[in-house]
C-alpha positions in Angstrom: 9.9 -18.5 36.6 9.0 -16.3 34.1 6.7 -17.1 31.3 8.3 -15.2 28.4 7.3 -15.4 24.4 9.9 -15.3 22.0 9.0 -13.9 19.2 9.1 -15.7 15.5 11.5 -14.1 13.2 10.1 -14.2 9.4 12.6 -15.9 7.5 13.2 -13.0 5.0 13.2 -10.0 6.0 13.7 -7.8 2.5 10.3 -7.1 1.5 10.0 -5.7 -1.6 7.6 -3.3 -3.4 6.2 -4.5 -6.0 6.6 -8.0 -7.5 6.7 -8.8 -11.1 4.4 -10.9 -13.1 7.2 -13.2 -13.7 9.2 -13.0 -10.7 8.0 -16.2 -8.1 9.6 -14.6 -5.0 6.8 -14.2 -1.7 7.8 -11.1 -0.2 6.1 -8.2 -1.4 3.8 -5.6 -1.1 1.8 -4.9 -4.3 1.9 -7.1 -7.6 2.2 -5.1 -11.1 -0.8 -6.3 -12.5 -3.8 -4.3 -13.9 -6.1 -4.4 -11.0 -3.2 -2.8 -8.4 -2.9 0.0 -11.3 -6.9 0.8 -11.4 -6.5 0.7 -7.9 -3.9 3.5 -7.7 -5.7 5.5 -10.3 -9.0 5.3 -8.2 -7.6 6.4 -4.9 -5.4 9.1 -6.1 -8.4 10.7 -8.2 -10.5 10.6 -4.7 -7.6 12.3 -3.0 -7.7 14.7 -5.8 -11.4 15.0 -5.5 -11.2 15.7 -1.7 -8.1 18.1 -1.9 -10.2 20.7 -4.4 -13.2 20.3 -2.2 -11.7 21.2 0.7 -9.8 24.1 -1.3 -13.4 25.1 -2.8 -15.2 25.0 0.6 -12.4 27.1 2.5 -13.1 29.9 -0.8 -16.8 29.6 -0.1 -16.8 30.0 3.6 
C-alpha cells in the first residue's frame, strides 16, 4: 500500500497584485496603502544606492 498525500488545492487560484483599499477580496499580494508605497520607495533607493557603488568602485579599482 502506498502512503500517498494529496495535495490541498487553494480554492482561488487568481491571485492578484495589488488589492484596493476598498476592494474586500483575500487574494493578493500587496495592499495600496501608504506603508507598501514607503516600502517601494526605500528598497528601490537602496538598489539605486548599491548600483552606483558598485559602478563607482569598478571606476576606482
Amino acid at each position: 500500500m502506498e502512503n500517498t498525500m494529496k495535495d490541498e488545492k487553494i480554492r482561488n487560484e487568481k491571485t492578484e497584485f495589488a488589492k484596493e483599499a476598498h476592494d474586500p477580496k483575500e487574494e493578493y499580494i500587496f495592499q495600496k496603502n501608504g506603508i507598501t508605497k514607503k516600502g517601494f520607495f526605500i528598497i528601490i533607493a537602496a538598489l539605486v544606492i548599491l548600483g552606483i557603488a558598485l559602478v563607482a568602485s569598478g571606476v576606482a579599482f
